[in-house]
LODO-869558 format. One line per 4 residues: number of its first residue (from 1); their letters; for each residue x, y, z of C-alpha. Coordinates in steps of 0.5 Angstrom, whole numbers, plus 500, padded with zeros to 3 digits. Layout:
! residues N
NUM = A = X:Y:Z | ...
! end
This chain:
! residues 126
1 = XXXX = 269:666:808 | 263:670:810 | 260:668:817 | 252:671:817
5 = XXXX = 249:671:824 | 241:671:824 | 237:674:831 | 230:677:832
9 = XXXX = 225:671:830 | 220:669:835 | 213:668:837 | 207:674:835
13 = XXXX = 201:675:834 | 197:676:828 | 198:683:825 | 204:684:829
17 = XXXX = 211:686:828 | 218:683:827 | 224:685:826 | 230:680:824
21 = XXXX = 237:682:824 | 244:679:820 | 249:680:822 | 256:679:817
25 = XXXX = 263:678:819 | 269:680:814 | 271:686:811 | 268:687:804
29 = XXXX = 261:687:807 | 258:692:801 | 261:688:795 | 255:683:798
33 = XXXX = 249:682:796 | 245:681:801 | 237:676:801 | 232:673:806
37 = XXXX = 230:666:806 | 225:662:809 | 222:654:809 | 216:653:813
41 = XXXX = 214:646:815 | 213:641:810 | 214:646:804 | 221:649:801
45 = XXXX = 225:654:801 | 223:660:798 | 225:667:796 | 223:673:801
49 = XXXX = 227:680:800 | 233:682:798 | 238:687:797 | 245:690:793
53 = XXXX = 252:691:796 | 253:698:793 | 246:701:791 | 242:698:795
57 = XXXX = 238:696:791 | 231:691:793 | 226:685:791 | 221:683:794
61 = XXXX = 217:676:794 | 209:678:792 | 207:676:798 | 211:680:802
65 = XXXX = 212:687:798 | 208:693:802 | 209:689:808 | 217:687:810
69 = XXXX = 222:692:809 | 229:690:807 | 235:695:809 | 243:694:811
73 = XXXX = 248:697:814 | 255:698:811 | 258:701:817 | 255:695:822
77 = XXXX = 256:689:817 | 248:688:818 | 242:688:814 | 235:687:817
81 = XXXX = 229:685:815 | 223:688:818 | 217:685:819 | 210:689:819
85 = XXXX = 203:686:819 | 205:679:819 | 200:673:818 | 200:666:820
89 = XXXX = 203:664:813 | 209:668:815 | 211:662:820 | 218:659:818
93 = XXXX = 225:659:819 | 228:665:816 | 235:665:813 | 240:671:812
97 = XXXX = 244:669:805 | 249:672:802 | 252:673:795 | 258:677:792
101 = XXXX = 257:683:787 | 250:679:785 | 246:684:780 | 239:686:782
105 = XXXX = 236:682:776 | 239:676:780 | 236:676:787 | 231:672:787
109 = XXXX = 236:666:785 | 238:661:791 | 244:658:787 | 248:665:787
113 = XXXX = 248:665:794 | 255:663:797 | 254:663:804 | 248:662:808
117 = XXXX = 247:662:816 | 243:658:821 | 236:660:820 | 232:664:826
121 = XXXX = 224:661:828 | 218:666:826 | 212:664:829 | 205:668:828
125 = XX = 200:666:832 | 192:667:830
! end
């Protein structure tokens, strides 16, 4: 059983930055696959970046590539999502995910991930 804790959401301006943190509990950290999520209001949730346990392999949607970074700590069992020059279509609820020995080319997929956390608020304002 993982446990994932988000923090870092909050309210900022356009063009502004944001860092959200993950952090994960249990001892096996790095055989997950590590992925962000989010769901604005009214719409789906949907796929933002993520990450391999062992490479450290990354995905990003198109929309958010050049922008947001995606990286882990193996040592502090968290994974971060860093957040640059955000945009009002940013604005959602962001879910950390976690997924064990997902490959690179499955990513993306919503349905592998097996534990998922509460979801942190990311407001950016025009």
């Amino acid at each position: 059983q993982v446990q994932l804790v988000e923090s870092g959401g909050g309210l900022v301006q356009a063009g502004g930055s944001l860092r959200l943190s993950c952090a994960a509990s249990g001892r096996t950290f790095n055989s997950y696959a590590m992925g962000w999520f989010r769901r604005a209001l009214g719409k789906e949730r949907e796929f933002v970046a993520a990450i391999t346990g062992r490479e450290s392999d990354t995905d990003y949607a198109r929309s958010v590539k050049g922008r947001f970074t995606i990286s882990r700590d193996n040592a502090r069992n968290t994974v971060y999502l860093q957040m640059n020059s955000l945009k009002p279509e940013d604005t959602a609820v962001y879910f950390c995910a976690a997924a064990r020995e997902l490959s690179s080319a499955s990513l993306r997929l919503q349905y592998k991930y097996d534990y998922w956390g509460q979801g942190t608020q990311v407001t950016v304002s025009s």
